[in-house]
Every structure is written in structure tokens, then in C-alpha cells.
C-alpha positions in Angstrom: 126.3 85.4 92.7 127.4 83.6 95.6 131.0 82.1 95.9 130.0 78.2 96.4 132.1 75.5 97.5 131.1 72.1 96.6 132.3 68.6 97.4 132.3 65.4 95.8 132.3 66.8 92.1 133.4 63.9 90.8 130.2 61.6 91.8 127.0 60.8 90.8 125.1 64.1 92.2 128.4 66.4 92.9 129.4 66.5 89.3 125.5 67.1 88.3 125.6 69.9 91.1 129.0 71.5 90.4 127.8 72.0 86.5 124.9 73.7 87.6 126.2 75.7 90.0 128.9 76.7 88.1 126.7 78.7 85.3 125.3 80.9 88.0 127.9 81.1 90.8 131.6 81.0 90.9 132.7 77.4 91.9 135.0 76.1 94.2 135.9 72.4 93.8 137.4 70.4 96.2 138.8 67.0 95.2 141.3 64.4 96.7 143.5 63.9 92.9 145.9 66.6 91.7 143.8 66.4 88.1 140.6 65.2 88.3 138.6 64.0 84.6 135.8 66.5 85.0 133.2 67.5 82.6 134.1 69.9 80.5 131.5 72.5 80.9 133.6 72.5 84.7 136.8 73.3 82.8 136.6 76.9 84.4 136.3 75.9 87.6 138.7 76.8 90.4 139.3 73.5 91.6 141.8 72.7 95.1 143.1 69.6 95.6 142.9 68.8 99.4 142.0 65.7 101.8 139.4 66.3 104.1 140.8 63.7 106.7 143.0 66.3 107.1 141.4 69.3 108.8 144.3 72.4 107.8 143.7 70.7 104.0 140.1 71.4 104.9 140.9 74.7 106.3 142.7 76.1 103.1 140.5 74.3 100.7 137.8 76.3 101.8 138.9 79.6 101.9 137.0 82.3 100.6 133.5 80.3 100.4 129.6 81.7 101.7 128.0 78.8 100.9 129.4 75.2 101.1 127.8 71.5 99.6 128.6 68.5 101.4 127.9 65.3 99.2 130.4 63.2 101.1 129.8 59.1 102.2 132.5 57.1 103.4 130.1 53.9 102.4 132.6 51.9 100.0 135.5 49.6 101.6 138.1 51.5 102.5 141.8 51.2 101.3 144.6 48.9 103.1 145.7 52.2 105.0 142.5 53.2 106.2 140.7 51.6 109.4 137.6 52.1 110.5 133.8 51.6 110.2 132.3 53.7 107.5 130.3 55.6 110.2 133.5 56.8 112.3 135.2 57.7 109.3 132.1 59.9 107.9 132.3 61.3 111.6 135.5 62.8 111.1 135.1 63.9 107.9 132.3 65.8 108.6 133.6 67.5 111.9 136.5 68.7 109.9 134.3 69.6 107.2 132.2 71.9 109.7 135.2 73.4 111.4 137.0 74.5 108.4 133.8 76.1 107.4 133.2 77.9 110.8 136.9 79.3 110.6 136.4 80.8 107.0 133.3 82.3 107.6 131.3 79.9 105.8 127.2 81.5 106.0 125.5 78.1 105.1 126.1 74.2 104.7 123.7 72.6 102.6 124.2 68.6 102.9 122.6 65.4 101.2 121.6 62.9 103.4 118.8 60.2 104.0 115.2 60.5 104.7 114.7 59.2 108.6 112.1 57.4 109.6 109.9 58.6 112.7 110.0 55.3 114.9 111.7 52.4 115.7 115.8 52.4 115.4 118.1 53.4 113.3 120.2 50.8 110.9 123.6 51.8 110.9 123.3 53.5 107.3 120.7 55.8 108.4 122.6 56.6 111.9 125.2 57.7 110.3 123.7 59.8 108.0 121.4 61.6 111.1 125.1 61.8 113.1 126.5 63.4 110.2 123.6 66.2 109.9 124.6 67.0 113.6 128.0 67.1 113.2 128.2 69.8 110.3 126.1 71.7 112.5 128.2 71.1 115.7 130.7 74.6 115.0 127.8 77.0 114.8 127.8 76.7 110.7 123.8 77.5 109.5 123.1 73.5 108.0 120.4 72.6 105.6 120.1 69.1 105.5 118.0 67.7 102.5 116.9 64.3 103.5 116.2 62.3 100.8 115.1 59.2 99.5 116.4 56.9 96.9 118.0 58.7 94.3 116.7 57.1 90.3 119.8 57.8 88.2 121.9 56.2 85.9 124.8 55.9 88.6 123.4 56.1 91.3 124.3 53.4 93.7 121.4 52.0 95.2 119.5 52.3 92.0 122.0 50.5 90.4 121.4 47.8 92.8 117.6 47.8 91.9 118.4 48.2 88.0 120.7 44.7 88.1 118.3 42.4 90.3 116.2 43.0 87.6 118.3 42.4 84.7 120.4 39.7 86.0 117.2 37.4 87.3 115.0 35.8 86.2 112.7 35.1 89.2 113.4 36.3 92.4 112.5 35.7 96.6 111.4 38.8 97.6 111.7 39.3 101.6 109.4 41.3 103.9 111.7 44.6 103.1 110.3 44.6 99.4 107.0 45.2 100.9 108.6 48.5 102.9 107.2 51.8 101.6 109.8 54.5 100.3 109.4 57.4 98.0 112.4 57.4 95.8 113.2 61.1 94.0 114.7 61.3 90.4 118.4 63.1 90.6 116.6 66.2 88.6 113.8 67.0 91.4 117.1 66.1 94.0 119.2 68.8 92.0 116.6 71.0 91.7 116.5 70.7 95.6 120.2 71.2 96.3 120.0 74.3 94.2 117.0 76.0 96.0 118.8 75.2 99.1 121.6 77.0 97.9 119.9 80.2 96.7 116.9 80.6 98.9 117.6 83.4 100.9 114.4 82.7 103.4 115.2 79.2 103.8 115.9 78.0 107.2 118.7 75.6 108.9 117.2 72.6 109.8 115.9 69.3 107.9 113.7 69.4 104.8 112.9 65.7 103.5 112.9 65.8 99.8 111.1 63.1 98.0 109.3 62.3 94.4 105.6 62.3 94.1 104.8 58.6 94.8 104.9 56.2 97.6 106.3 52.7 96.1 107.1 49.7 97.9 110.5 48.0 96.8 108.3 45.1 95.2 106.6 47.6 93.1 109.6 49.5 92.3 111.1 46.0 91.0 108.3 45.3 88.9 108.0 48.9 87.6 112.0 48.3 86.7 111.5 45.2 84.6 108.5 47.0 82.4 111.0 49.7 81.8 113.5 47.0 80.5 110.7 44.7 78.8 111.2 42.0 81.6 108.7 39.7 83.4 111.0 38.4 86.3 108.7 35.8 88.6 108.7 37.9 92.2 107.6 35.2 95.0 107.1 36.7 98.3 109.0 35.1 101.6 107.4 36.3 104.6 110.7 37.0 106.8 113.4 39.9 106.5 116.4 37.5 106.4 119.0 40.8 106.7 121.7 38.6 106.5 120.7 36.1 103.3 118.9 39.3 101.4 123.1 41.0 101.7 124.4 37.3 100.4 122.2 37.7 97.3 122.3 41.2 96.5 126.1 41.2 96.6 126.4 38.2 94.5 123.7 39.5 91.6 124.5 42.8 91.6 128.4 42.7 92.0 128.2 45.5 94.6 130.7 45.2 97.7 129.0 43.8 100.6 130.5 46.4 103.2 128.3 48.7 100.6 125.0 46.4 100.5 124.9 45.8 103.9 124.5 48.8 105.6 121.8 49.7 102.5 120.0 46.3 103.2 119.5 46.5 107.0 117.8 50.8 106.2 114.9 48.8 104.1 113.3 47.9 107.0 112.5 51.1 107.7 109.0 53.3 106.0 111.3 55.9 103.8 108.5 58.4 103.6 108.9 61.9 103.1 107.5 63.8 105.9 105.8 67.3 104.7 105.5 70.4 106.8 103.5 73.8 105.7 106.3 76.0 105.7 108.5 73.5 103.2 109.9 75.8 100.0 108.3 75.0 96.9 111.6 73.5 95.6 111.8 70.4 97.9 108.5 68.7 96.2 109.6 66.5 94.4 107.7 66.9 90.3 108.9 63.6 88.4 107.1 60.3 88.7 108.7 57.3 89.0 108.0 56.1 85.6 109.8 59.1 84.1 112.8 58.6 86.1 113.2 55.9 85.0 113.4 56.7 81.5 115.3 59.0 81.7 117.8 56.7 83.3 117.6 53.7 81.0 117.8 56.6 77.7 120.6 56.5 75.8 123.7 58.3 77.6 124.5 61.4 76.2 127.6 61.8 75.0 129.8 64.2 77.4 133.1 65.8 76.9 135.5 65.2 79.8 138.9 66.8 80.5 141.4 66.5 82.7 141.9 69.8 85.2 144.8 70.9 87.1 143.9 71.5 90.5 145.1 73.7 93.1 147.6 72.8 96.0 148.4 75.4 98.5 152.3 76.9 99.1 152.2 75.7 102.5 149.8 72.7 101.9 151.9 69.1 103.6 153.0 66.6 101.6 151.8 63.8 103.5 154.0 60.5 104.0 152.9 57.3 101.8 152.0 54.7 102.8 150.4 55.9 105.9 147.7 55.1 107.9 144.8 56.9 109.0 142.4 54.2 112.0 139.4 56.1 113.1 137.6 54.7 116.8 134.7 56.1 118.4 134.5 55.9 122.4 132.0 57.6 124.7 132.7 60.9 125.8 132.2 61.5 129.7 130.4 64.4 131.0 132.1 67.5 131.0 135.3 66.0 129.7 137.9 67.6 127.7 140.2 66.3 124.9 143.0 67.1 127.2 141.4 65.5 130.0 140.7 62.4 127.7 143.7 62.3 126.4 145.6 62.9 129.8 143.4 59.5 130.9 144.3 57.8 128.4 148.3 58.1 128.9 147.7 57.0 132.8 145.0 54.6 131.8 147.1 52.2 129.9 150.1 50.6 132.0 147.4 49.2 134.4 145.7 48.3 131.3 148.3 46.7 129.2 149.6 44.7 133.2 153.0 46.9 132.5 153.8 45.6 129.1 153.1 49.0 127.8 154.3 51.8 130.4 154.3 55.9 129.7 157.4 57.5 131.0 157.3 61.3 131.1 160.2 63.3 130.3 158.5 66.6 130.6 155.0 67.8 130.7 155.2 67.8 126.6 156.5 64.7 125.7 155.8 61.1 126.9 157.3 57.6 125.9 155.7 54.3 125.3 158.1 51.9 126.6 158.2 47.9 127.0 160.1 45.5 129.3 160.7 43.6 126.4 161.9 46.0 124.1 165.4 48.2 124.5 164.1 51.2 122.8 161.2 52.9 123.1 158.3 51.7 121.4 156.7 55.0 120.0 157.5 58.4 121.7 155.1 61.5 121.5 155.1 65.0 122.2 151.9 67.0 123.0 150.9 69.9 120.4 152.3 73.1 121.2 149.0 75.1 121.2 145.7 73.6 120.8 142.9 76.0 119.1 140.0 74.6 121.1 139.2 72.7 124.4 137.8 69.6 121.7 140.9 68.6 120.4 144.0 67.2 121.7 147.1 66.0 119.6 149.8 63.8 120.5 152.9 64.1 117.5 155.2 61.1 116.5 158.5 61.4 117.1 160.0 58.3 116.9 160.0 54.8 118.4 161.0 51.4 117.3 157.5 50.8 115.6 157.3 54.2 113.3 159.3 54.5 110.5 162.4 56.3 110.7 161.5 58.6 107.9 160.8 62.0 109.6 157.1 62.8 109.7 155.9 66.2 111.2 151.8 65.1 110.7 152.3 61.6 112.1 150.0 61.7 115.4 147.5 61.0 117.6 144.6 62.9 118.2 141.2 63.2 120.4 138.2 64.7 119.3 135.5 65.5 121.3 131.9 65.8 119.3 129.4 67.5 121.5 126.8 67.0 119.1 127.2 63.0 118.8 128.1 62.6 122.3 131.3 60.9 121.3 135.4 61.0 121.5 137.1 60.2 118.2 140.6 58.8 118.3 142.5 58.8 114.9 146.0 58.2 114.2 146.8 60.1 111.6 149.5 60.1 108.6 151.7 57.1 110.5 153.8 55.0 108.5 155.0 52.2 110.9 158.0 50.5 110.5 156.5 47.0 110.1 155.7 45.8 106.8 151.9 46.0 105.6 151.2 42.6 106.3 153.1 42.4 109.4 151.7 46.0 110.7 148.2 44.8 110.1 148.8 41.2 111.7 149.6 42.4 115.0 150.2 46.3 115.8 146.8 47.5 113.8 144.7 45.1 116.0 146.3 45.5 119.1 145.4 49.4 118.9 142.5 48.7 117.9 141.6 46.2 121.1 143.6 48.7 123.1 140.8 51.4 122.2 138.0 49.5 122.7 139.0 48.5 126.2 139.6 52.3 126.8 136.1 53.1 125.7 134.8 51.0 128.4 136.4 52.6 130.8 135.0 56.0 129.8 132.0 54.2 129.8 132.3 53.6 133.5 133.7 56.7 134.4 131.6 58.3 137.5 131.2 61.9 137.9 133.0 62.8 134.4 135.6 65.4 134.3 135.9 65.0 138.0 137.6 61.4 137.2 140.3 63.1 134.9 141.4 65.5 137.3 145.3 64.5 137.7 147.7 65.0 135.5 149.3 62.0 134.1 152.1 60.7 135.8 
């Protein structure tokens, strides 16, 4: 018996995984609500309540696992406090998520992600889930990553896309992608997967794709729907992909959110074949047919109790200020560069950037203020982090300044991340509650930062002889 930490218990696979796990290992749950509606066969459970934006939540959440699960995607539209592209913000969470593990000790990751096609380039969807894979492995954490193709299950997102085109139309354009070959797997051979991955003691780190028995094209998978549900929708085939119309359509049938269809849409381009190797385990061949799946999915749902559990919050865990804001950016990371080194750019980097309207006074070599011409006070002051743990991360703390809030915050920041394995900076400003109201915050001071930060990442980009550019300290 292993002591297993598992996230996302509360989804589509993680609650399916978490009741599995939890009759043959003892279960750790981590989830973001104080009391979670869980089934009630997870009533047991020691469940922590923690935010994995937050890497010392992270840290504590995790303490005392060997094996952790990682069924996180940051793929639905995020809340008024949160900005960033779904890909930056899986980014961080996963970077966090492999750090925390690395300092407890963690022995194994097992993660969830996407079958990847062998040529041609990436959609955003299926970057994200590759840059994902490296980034739980980028802390010296053992990952298996099972790469898998579309899950058939009653919640499942993408099949419920599939599931109510067919319902909701009667006749339909089907693009080029419906012709795309992919191999779906029904959530029983997928949890059958996640457990072998978590018990196998002569499985390997690396990628295993885990797929169902059958190569389907979309079109067929459509049609194979609508017998399921006693349909005969008329399927006409349009010879182009049309990326853009096929995300109109499917958002308006199906209901979905389009920041959730879209980057699903632009992956069917791509052959999501399972590729097999010899030395695969047993466990990652997929048994049920398509067929089956689905009727297992359209069956009658059994009825299952649900209660509410009361999770576990740490003595020292922070209450974090709300509202606050969390904005996530990805810039390039120059060679040999630290996140002191970035970070020390950065502060010199803007007055020539911002023509003065923006200068950085320093009062010492640990605090620095953002100060305009036009305003009396200054605009946001910062003081470096005492003590970073590694060379990767740099933190700049909140003190004060005309745009934060004047309620105290000791989390507000912000910090640089340097990702080895993705070749990338993160900058996130973290637990901020500005001053402005909501409206007027994200009017002006949300996308100024934001513009700011993009202009900084191309001048990284044209940095010349990397570190050696960030040699100065900032003035």
C-alpha cells in the first residue's frame, strides 16, 4: 500500500481514480474548496484543501506522498481575477506541482495528457499538454505520462461535444477534420491505465500512449454516436478544415465555451493514433470497443451517494487576500540566464522602455520603487525576497504604492520563473488586489502590464550572448 496523492478528484476521471485508489491505497486528496461534494465511498479520504497556483500550498498539500496523479487542465475560461492563456497558466501549475513533489520526496508522477502526433505542428491544445509532460519532469521527479486519446464517458468533455452534435442536429457539414483518424479509449481501459501506472513497480518514466482498440475517423465516430441514440443525422462532407467556422458551430450546438472548443477544434487536424512499442505494460492496451463505450455512457446513470467532506487546511497555511489577481505571461528565457538576472533586467529595462513615465528608484539593494512624473506617490513599491531556494525563481513582494490596495498583503508579488525544460521565463503577479475598481483595474492597469511584458519578451528575444547581457546590477 502506497500513500497516493491525487488531484482533480472532483472531475470526470479524478473522482473515478480517487475511488479506486482509495480501496487499495491510502488517499490523499487535494482540492481548491474547504468541503468538497465527493462520492461517498471517498468519505474516508484525507482530503487538503490547497491552491496549486500557489507553490508553499502545493508544498504542504503534498506532504507525506510516494506516488502523486496529476489530472489538472486549465482549459475552461478563467475567472475575472485570473489572466492568462490556458497554456501559461497550466505552465505554472504544473512547475509548482513538480517542485512540491521534488521537495517531499515524491518517487513518481503519473499524469494524463494527450496522444501526440509524430509530424507536422502542434495546435495549441496539444503543445500544452507535451509542455506540461516536461514540466513535471523538470525537478528530477520520475514522470509517467499516459498519453491518451479521446476519453468516451458520460462527462467527459470532448465526448460530450461529440454526444450533442449528434443529438441537437439534424444534418450536419462535416469539414476535412471529421475525416482525421483518432483512437478514442473508454474511461474504464483509461482508469485501468492510471492504475497500472500507479502500481507497476517495473514501469518506466517516460510516455506510454494509451488508446482503445479501434482506429475511427470523427465522421465515423459521429455516425457510430447517432446508432447509439437511434438517430439518422444527414452528414455532407465539405472538403476544407474551416478551423475558425467548425469553433462558430460547435460552440453554438453544443453550448460549450469557445475558449474550450477552440483549442480542441484546431488538435483534430492532427492523426490521434496511438503509437505501440514492445516493451509497453500490458495495462496500457486499451480492451473496450468503441461500441461498448458507448453504452456504457448512454446507460442509465447509476445512482451515487454524494457527501460533503471537510478538508484539511494547514496551521500555517495563508489566508490569501480576495479579490486578487493572479496574470500569468510567458517570455523567452536567454541562455544561461537566471531569475535574478531576469528579473534584475527587467527593473533597468523599463524606464527606457516606458520613455520615463515609469522609472525604478532604488532605496537599497532590496527594495525598489516604481515612480511616475505624473503621480506624487509612488506607484507600486517592491522589496526583493529575503532568501530565494533556487537560482529559478526570483520574487519581488508588494509593499505598497498608490495602485495596490492599502490592505496589507504579505503574498502580494511578483515573481520570475525560469523553466529549463520549456525554454521559457514565467512572470505571474500573484495574490494582488489593486486599488482600482474591477472594471477600472482591468480597463487600463491589467493591459498595460500585460503590453509592458510583451515588449519585455522581445527584448529577451534579442538579447546577444545571454547571461553576459544581464551582468549589472540594476541601477
Amino acid at each position: 500500500m502506497a500513500r497516493v496523492a491525487v488531484t482533480g478528484v472532483t472531475g470526470f476521471i479524478g473522482r473515478r481514480v480517487a475511488v479506486e485508489l482509495s480501496r487499495r491505497h491510502s488517499l490523499i486528496g487535494l482540492v481548491r474548496r474547504r468541503r468538497p461534494r465527493v462520492p461517498s465511498a471517498l468519505a474516508g479520504v484525507d482530503f487538503r484543501s490547497c491552491d496549486l497556483f500557489a507553490l508553499e500550498d502545493a508544498e504542504r498539500a503534498l506532504a507525506g506522498a510516494e506516488v502523486a496523479v496529476y489530472l489538472i487542465h486549465s482549459m475552461s475560461p478563467a475567472t475575472r481575477g485570473v489572466q492568462g492563456s490556458f497554456d501559461d497558466l497550466d505552465l505554472l501549475l504544473a512547475d509548482n506541482f513538480a517542485r512540491a513533489c521534488a521537495k517531499n520526496g515524491v518517487r513518481r508522477i503519473v499524469y494524463v495528457g494527450g496522444l501526440i502526433p509524430e509530424a507536422g505542428e502542434l495546435s495549441a491544445h496539444l503543445r500544452s499538454r507535451l509542455e506540461v509532460e516536461r514540466a513535471l519532469g523538470g525537478h528530477g521527479v520520475p514522470v509517467v505520462a499516459l498519453r491518451a486519446g479521446l476519453v468516451v464517458g458520460r462527462e467527459g468533455s470532448s465526448f460530450q461535444i461529440v454526444e450533442r452534435l449528434v443529438r441537437r442536429l439534424p444534418a450536419m457539414i462535416c469539414p476535412a477534420w471529421t475525416d482525421t483518424p483518432c483512437q478514442p479509449i473508454a474511461i474504464d481501459d483509461l482508469l485501468r491505465a492510471v492504475v497500472g501506472a500507479v502500481e507497476d513497480p517495473e514501469v518506466k518514466p517516460g510516455a506510454i500512449d494509451v488508446a482503445g482498440p479501434e482506429v475511427l475517423t470523427y465522421r465515423e465516430m459521429l455516425e457510430r454516436t447517432a446508432a447509439q441514440l437511434g438517430k439518422r443525422p444527414y452528414l455532407a462532407r465539405f472538403p476544407l478544415f474551416t478551423p475558425k467556422l467548425s469553433r462558430l458551430w460547435v460552440s453554438l450546438v453544443t453550448g460549450a465555451p469557445r475558449d474550450l472548443v477552440a483549442p480542441l477544434v484546431e488538435s483534430l487536424a492532427h492523426p490521434m493514433v496511438a503509437k505501440r512499442r514492445p516493451s509497453d505494460p500490458s495495462w496500457a492496451q486499451g480492451r473496450v470497443g468503441f461500441d461498448q463505450a458507448l453504452a456504457a455512457a448512454f446507460a442509465p446513470a447509476a445512482q451515487i451517494d454524494e457527501v460533503s467532506v471537510e478538508a484539511s487546511v494547514a496551521p500555517d497555511a495563508v489566508d490569501r487576500p480576495d479579490p486578487s489577481v493572479l496574470c500569468v505571461q510567458r517570455l523567452p528565457l536567454p541562455a544561461g540566464a537566471t531569475a535574478a538576472a531576469v528579473a534584475d533586467e527587467y527593473l533597468r529595462w523599463l524606464p527606457t522602455a516606458t520613455h520615463a513615465l515609469v522609472r525604478v528608484r532604488s532605496e537599497d539593494a532590496q527594495r525598489f520603487h516604481f515612480e511616475s512624473p505624473l503621480w506624487s506617490e509612488p506607484l507600486l513599491s517592491f522589496r526583493r525576497a529575503d532568501e530565494e531556494p533556487s537560482p529559478d525563481r526570483a520574487r519581488l513582494y508588494v509593499e505598497g504604492g498608490a495602485l495596490a490596495s492599502t490592505a496589507p498583503s504579505d503574498t502580494a508579488r511578483l515573481e520570475f520563473r525560469c523553466l529549463g525544460a520549456n525554454d521559457c521565463v514565467l512572470t505571474a503577479v500573484q495574490d494582488f488586489v489593486p486599488r482600482l475598481s474591477w472594471s477600472a483595474y482591468a480597463a487600463t492597469q491589467a493591459p498595460s502590464h500585460a503590453a509592458v511584458m510583451r515588449a519585455f519578451g522581445r527584448h529577451l528575444e534579442g538579447a546577444i550572448g545571454g547571461i553576459q547581457d544581464f551582468s549589472r546590477p540594476p541601477g
